[in-house]
TIVO-625894 format. One record per residue (C-alpha): residue in three letters; chain; residue number from 1; x, y, z. Coordinates in Angstrom, 1 decimal. Layout:
N
{res->ALA; chain->A; n->NUM; x->X; y->Y; z->Z} .
...
***
This chain:
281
{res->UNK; chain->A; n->1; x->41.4; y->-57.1; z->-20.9} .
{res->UNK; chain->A; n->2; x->43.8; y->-59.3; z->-23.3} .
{res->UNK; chain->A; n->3; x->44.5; y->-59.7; z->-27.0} .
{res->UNK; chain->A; n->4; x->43.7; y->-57.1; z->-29.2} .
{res->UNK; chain->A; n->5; x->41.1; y->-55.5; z->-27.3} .
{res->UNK; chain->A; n->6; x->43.5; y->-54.5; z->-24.7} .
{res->UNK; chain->A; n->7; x->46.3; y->-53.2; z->-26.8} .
{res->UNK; chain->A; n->8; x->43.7; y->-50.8; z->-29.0} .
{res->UNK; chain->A; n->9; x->42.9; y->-49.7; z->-25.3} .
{res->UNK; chain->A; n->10; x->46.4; y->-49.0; z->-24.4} .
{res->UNK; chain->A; n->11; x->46.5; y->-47.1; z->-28.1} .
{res->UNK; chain->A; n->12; x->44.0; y->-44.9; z->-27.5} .
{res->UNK; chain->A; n->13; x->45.2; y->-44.3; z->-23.7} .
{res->UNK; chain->A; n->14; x->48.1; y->-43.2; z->-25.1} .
{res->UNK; chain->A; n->15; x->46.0; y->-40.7; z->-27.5} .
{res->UNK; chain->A; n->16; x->44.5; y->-39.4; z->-23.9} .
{res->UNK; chain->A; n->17; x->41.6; y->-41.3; z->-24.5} .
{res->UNK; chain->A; n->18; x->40.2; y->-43.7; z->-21.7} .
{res->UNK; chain->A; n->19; x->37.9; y->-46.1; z->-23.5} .
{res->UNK; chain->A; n->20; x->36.3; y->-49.1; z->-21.5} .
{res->UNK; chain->A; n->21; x->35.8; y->-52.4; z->-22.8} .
{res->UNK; chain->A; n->22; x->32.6; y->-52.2; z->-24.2} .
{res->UNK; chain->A; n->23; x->33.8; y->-49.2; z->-26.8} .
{res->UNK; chain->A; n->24; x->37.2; y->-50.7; z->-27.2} .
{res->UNK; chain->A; n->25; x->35.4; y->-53.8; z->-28.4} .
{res->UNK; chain->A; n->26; x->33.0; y->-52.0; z->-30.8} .
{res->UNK; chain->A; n->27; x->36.3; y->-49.8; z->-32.2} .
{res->UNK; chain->A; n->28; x->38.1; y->-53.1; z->-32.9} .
{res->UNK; chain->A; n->29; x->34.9; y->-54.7; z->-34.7} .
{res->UNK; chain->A; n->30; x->34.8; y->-51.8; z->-36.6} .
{res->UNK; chain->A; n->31; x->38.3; y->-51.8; z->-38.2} .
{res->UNK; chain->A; n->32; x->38.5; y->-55.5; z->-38.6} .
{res->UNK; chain->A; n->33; x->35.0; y->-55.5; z->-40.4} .
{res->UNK; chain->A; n->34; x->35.8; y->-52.2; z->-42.0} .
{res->UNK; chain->A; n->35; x->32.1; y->-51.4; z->-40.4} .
{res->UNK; chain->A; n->36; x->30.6; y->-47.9; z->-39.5} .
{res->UNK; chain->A; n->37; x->30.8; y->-47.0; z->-36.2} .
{res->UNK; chain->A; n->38; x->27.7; y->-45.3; z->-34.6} .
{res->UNK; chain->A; n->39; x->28.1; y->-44.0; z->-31.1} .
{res->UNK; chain->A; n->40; x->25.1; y->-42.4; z->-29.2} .
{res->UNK; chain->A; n->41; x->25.0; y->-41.0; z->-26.0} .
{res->UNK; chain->A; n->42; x->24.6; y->-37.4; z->-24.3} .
{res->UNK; chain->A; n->43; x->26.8; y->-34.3; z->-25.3} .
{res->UNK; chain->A; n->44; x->30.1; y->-34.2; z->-23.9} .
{res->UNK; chain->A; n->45; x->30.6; y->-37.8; z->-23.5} .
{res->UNK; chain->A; n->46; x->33.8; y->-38.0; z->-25.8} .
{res->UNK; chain->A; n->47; x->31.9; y->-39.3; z->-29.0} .
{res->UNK; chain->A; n->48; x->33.2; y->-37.0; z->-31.2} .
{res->UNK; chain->A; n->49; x->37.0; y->-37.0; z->-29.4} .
{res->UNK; chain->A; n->50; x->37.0; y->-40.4; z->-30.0} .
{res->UNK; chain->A; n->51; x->37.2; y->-40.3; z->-33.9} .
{res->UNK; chain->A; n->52; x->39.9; y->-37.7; z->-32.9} .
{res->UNK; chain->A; n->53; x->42.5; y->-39.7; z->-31.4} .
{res->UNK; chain->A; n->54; x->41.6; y->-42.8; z->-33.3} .
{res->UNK; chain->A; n->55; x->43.3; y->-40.2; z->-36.7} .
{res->UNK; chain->A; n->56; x->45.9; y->-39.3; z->-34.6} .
{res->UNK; chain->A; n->57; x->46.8; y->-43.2; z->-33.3} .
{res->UNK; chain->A; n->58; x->46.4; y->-44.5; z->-36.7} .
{res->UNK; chain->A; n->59; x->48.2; y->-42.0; z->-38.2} .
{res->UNK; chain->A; n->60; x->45.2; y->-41.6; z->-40.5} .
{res->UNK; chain->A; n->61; x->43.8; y->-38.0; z->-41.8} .
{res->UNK; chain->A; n->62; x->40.4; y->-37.2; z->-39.9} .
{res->UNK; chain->A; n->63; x->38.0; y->-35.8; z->-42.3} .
{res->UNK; chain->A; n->64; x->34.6; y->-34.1; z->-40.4} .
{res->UNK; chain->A; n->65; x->31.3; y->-33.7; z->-42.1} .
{res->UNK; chain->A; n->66; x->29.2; y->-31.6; z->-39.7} .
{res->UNK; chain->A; n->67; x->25.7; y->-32.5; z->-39.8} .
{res->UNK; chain->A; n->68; x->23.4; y->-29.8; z->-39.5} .
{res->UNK; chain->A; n->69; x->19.6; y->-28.6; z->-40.4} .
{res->UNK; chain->A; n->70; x->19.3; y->-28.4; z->-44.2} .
{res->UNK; chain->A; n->71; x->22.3; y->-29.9; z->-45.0} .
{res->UNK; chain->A; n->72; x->22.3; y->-31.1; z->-48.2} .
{res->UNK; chain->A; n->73; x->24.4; y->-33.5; z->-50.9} .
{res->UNK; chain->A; n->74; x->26.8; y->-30.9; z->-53.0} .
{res->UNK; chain->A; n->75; x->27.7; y->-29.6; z->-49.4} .
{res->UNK; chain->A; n->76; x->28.8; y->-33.3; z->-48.7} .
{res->UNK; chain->A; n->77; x->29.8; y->-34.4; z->-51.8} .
{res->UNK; chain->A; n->78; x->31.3; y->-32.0; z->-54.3} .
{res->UNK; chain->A; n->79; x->30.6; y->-28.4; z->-55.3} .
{res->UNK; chain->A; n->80; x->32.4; y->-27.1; z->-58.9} .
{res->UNK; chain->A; n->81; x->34.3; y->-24.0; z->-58.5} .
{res->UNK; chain->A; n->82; x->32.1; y->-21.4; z->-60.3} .
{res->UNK; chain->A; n->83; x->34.5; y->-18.2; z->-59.8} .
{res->UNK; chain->A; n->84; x->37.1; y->-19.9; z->-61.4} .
{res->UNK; chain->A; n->85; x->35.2; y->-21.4; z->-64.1} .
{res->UNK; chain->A; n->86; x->34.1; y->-18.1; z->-64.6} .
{res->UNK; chain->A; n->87; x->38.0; y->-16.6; z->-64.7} .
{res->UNK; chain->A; n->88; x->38.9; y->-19.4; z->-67.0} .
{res->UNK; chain->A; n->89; x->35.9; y->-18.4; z->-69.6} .
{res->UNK; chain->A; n->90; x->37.6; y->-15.0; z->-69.4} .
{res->UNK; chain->A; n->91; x->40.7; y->-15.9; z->-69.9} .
{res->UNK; chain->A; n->92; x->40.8; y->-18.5; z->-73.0} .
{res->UNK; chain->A; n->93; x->40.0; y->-17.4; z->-76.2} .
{res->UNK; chain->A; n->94; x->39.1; y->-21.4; z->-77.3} .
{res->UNK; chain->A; n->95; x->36.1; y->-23.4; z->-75.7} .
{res->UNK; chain->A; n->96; x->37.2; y->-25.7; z->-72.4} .
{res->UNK; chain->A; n->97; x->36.5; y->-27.8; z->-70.6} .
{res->UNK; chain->A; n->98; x->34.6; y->-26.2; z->-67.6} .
{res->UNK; chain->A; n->99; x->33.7; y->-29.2; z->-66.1} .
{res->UNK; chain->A; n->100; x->37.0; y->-31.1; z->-65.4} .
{res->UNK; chain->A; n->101; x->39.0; y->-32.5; z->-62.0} .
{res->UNK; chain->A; n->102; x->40.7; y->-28.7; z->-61.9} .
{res->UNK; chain->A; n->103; x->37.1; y->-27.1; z->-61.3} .
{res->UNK; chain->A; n->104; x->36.2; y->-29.6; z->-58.9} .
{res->UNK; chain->A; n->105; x->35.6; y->-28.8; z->-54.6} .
{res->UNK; chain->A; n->106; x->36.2; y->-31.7; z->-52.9} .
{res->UNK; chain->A; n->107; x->34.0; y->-32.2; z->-49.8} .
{res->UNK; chain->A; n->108; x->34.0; y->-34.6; z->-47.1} .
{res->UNK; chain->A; n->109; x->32.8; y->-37.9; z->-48.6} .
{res->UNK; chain->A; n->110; x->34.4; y->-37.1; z->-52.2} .
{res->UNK; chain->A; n->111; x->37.5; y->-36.5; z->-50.1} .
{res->UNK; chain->A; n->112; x->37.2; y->-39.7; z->-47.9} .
{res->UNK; chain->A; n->113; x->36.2; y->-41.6; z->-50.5} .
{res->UNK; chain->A; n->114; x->39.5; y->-41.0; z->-52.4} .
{res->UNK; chain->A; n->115; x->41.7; y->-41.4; z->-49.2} .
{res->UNK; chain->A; n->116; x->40.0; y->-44.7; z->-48.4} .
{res->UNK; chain->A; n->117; x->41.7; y->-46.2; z->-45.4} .
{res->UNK; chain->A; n->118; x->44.3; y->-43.6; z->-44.9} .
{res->UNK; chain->A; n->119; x->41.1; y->-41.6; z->-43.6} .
{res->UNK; chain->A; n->120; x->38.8; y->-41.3; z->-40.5} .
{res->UNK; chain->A; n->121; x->35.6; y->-40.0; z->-41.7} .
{res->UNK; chain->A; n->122; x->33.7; y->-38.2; z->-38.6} .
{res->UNK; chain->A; n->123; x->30.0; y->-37.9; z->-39.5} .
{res->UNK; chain->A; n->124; x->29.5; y->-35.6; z->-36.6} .
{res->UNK; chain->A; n->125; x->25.8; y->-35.1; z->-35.1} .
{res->UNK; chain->A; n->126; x->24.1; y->-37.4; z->-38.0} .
{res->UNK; chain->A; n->127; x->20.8; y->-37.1; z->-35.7} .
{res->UNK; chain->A; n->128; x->20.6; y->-33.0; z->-36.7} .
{res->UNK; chain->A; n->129; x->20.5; y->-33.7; z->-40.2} .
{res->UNK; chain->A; n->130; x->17.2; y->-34.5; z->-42.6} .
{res->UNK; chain->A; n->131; x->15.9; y->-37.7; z->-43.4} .
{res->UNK; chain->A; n->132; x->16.8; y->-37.6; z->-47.0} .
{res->UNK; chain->A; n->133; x->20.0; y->-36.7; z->-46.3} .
{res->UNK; chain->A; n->134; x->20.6; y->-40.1; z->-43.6} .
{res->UNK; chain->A; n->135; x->18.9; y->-41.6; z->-46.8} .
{res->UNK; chain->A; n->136; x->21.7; y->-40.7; z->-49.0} .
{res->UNK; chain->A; n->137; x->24.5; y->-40.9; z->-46.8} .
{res->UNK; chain->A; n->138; x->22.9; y->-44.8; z->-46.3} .
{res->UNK; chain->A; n->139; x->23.6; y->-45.3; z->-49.8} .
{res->UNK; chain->A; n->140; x->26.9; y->-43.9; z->-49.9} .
{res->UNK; chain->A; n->141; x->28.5; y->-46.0; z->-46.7} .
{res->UNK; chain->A; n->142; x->26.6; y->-49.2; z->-48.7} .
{res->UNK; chain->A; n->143; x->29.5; y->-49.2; z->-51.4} .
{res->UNK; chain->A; n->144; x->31.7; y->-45.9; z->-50.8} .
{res->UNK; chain->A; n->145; x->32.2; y->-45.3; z->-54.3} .
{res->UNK; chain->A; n->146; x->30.4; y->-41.5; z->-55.6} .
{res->UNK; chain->A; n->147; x->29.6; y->-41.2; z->-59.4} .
{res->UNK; chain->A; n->148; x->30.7; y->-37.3; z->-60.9} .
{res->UNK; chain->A; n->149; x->28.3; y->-37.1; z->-63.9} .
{res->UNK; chain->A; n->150; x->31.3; y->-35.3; z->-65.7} .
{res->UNK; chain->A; n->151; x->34.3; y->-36.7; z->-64.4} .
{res->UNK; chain->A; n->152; x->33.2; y->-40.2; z->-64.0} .
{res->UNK; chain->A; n->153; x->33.3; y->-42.9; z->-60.7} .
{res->UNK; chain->A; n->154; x->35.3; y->-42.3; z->-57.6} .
{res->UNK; chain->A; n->155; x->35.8; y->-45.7; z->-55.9} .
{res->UNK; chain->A; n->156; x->38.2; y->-47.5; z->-53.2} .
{res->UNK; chain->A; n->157; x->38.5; y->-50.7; z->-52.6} .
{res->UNK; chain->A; n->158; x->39.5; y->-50.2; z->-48.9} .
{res->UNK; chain->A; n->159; x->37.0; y->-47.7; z->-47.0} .
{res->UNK; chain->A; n->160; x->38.0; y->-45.1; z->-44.4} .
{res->UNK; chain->A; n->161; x->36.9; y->-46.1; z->-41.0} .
{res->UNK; chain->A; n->162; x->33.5; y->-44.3; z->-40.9} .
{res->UNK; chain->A; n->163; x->32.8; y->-42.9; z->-37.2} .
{res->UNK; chain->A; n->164; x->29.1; y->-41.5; z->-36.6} .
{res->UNK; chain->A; n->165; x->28.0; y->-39.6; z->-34.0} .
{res->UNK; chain->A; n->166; x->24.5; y->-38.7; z->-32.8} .
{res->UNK; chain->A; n->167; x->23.1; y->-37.0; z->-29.8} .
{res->UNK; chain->A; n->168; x->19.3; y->-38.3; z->-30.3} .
{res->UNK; chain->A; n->169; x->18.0; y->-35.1; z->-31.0} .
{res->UNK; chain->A; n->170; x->15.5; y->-37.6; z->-33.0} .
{res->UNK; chain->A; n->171; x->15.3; y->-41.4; z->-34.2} .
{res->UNK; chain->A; n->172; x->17.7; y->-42.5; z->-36.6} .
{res->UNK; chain->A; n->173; x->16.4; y->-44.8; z->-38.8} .
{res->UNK; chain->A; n->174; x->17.0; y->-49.1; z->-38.6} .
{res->UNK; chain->A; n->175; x->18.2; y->-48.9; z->-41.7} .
{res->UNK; chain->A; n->176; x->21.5; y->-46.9; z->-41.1} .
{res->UNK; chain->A; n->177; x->22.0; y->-48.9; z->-37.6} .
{res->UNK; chain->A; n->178; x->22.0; y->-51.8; z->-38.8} .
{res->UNK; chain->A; n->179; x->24.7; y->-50.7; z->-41.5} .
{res->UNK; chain->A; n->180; x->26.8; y->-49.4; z->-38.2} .
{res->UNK; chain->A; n->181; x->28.5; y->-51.4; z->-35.6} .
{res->UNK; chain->A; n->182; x->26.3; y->-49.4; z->-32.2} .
{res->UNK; chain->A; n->183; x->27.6; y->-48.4; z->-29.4} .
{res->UNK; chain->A; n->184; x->26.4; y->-46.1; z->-26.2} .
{res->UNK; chain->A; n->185; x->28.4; y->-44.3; z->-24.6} .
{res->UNK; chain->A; n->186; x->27.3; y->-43.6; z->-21.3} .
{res->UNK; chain->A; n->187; x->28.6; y->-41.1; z->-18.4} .
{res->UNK; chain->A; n->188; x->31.6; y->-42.3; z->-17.0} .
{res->UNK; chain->A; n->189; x->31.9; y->-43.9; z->-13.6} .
{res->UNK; chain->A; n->190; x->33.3; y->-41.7; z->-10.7} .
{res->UNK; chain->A; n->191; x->36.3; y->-43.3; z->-10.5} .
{res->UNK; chain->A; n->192; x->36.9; y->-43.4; z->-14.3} .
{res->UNK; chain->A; n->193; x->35.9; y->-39.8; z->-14.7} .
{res->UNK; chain->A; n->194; x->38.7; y->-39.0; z->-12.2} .
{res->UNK; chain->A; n->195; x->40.8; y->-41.1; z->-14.2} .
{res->UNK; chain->A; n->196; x->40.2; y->-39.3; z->-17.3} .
{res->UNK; chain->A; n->197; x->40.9; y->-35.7; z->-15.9} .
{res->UNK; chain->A; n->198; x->44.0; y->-36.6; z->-14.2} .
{res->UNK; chain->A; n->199; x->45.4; y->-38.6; z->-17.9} .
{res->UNK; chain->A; n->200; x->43.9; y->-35.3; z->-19.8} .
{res->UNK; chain->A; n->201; x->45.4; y->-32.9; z->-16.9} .
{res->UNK; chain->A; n->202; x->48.4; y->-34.3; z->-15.2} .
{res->UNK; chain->A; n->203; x->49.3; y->-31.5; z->-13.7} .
{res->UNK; chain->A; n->204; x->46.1; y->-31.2; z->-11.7} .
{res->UNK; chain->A; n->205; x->46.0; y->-33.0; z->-8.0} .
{res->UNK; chain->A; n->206; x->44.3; y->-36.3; z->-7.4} .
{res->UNK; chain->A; n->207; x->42.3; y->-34.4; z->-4.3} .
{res->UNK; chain->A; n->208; x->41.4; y->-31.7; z->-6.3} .
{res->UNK; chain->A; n->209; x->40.4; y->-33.8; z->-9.0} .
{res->UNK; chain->A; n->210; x->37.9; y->-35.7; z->-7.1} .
{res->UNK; chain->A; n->211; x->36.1; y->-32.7; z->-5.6} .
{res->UNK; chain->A; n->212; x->35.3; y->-31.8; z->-9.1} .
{res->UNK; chain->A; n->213; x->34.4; y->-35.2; z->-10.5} .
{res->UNK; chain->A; n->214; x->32.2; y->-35.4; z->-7.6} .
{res->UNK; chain->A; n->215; x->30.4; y->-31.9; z->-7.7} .
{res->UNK; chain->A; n->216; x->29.7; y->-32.6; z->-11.5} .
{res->UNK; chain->A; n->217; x->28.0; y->-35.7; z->-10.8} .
{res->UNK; chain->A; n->218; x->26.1; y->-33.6; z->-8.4} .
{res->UNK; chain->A; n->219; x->25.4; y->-30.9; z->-11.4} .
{res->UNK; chain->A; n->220; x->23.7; y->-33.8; z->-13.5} .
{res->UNK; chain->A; n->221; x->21.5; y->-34.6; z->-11.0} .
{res->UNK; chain->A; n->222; x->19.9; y->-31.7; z->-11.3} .
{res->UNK; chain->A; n->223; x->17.8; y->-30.7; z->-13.6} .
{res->UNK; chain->A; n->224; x->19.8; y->-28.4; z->-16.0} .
{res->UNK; chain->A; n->225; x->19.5; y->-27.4; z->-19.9} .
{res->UNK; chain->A; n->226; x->22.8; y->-28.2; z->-20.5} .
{res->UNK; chain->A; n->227; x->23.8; y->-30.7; z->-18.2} .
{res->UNK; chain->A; n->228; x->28.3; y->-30.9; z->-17.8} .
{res->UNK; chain->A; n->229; x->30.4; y->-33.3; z->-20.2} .
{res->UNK; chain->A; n->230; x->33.6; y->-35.1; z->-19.3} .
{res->UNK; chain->A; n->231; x->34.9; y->-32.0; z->-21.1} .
{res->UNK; chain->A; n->232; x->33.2; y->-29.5; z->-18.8} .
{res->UNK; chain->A; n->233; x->34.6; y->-31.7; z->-15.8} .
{res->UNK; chain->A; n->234; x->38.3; y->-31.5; z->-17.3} .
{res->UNK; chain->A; n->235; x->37.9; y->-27.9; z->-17.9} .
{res->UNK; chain->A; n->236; x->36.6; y->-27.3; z->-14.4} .
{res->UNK; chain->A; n->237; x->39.9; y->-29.3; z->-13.1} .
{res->UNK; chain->A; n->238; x->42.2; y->-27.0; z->-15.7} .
{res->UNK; chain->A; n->239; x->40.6; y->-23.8; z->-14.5} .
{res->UNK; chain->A; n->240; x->41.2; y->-24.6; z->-10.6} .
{res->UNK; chain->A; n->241; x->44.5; y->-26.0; z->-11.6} .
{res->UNK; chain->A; n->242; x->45.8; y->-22.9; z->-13.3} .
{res->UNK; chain->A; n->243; x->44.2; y->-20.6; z->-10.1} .
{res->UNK; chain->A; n->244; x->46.4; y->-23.0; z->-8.0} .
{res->UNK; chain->A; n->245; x->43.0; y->-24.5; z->-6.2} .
{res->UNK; chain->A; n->246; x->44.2; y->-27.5; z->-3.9} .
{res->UNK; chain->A; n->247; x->40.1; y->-28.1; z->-3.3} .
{res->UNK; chain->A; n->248; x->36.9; y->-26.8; z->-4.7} .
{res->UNK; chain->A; n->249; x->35.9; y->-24.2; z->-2.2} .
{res->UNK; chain->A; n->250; x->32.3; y->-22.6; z->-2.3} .
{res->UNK; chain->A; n->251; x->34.1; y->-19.3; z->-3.7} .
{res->UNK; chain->A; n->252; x->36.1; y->-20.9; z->-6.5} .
{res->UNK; chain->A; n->253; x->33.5; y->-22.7; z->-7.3} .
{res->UNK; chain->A; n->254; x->31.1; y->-19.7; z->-8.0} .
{res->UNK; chain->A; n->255; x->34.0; y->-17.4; z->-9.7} .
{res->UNK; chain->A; n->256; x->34.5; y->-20.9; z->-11.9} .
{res->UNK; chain->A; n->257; x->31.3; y->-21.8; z->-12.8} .
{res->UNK; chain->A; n->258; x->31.2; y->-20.5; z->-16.1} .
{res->UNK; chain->A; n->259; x->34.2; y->-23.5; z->-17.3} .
{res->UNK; chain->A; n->260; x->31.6; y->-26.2; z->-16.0} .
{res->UNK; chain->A; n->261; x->28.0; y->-24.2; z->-16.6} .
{res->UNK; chain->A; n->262; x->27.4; y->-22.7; z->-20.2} .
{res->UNK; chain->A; n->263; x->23.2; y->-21.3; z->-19.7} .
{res->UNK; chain->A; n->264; x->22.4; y->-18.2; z->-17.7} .
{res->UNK; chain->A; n->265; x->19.7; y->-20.5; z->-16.7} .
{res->UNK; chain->A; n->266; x->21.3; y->-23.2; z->-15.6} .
{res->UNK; chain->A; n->267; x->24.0; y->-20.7; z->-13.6} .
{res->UNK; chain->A; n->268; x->21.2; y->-19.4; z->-11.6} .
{res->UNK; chain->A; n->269; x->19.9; y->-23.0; z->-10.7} .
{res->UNK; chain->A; n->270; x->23.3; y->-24.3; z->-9.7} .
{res->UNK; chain->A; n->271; x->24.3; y->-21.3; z->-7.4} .
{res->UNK; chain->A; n->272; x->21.2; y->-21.8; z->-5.6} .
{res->UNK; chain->A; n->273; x->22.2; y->-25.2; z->-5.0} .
{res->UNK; chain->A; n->274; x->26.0; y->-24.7; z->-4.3} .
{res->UNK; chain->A; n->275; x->25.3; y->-25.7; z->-0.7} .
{res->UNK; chain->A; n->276; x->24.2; y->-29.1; z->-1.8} .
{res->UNK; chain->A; n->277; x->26.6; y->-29.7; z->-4.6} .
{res->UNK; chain->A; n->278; x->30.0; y->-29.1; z->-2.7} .
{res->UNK; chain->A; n->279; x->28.6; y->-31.5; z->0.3} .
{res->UNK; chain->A; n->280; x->31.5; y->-33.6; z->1.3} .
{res->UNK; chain->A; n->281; x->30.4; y->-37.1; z->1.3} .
***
């Protein structure tokens, strides 16, 4: 990698993020087209993280709406401060004004819409939220400005870089992708996954590190609930690290299981299967 391309890389490598060319690429696009950025792919692939270092890089503030099942507008917009609405009814003997910028609750997209591009906005797990709300949220990122019937229009001419995350718990619609600049991120390679633990865990032995990277790959081959992330594989590496593991032995490995495994189902599965999983190659 050269140009720009390759220096964001070395950025976010120096964040403790190891981003290959085909994110790095779709990052860049994004912040010179002042674009959303929608990145799919399964949990624990460093979607979210990503939006993380990119804040702390840019020296930006990262700003997190959580998507979740019934979310709705006021929880992403704005909510007015009733209790002290109420307080300041009890407390002036003339009429107010109850509805002013003093009563207001800033939530995430009134806040990153006023901090425009001194903001990361993380739309985190769009995919769990409701149609209508993807509707609305569409029609926000179209023009990033939000109108406060009693306050007036919040605008900026320079838009936080938006970051959106989804884990395809259903279809998103075409109407938001193509708003977005897509990406998908994808399990790492072996040697890139044991790349990523030893940057994120330096402490932790090459050796060591391999004979995790390669028993997780082992883990999603099988057919689990909850099959390991990159961060289950870097906690894995931490945990044996800090028991002062120079290899993954079949006993560590079943007294660690629960930093790599998170279902009682799953932990059943995989200690069957220990045998196979910790197979030298």
């Amino acid at each position: 990698m050269t140009g720009p391309v390759a220096e964001l890389a070395e950025t976010l490598r120096q964040g403790g993020y190891l981003a290959d060319r085909g994110l790095t690429t779709a990052v860049h696009v994004a912040l010179s087209l002042r674009r959303p950025l929608l990145l799919e792919g399964e949990v624990g692939v460093g979607k979210t993280e990503i939006a993380k270092v990119l804040a702390a890089v840019l020296g930006r503030e990262l700003i997190r709406l959580q998507c979740y099942e019934g979310i709705d507008t006021n929880q992403a917009l704005y909510e007015w401060d009733y209790s002290r609405q109420l307080l300041h009814i009890r407390a002036s003997a003339q009429a107010a004004d109850l509805f002013g910028p003093e009563f207001l609750l800033e939530r995430p997209l009134l806040r990153a819409v006023r901090a425009g591009d001194r903001a990361v906005l993380l739309i985190d797990e769009i995919d769990r939220a409701d149609d209508e709300f993807e509707a609305f949220l569409l029609e926000v990122l179209s023009d990033f400005q939000i109108t406060i019937p009693e306050v007036g229009t919040v605008s900026c001419e320079r838009p936080p870089l938006v970051v959106l995350t989804s884990n395809r718990t259903r279809e998103l619609h075409d109407a938001l992708k193509r708003r977005c600049m897509y990406h998908w991120i994808d399990y790492p390679s072996f040697e890139r996954e044991v790349e990523i633990v030893l940057l994120r865990s330096p402490s932790v032995r090459e050796a060591l590190a391999r004979s995790v990277v390669a028993a997780v790959t082992r883990l999603r081959e099988i057919d689990l609930a909850k099959p390991p992330g990159v961060a289950e594989t870097i906690d894995w590496a931490q945990t044996l690290d800090f028991l002062g593991a120079a290899a993954l032995t079949r006993p560590l490995a079943e007294d660690t299981l629960g930093a790599v495994v998170k279902e009682r189902d799953d932990l059943a599965l995989v200690r069957d299967s220990l045998g196979e999983i910790l197979t030298d190659d």
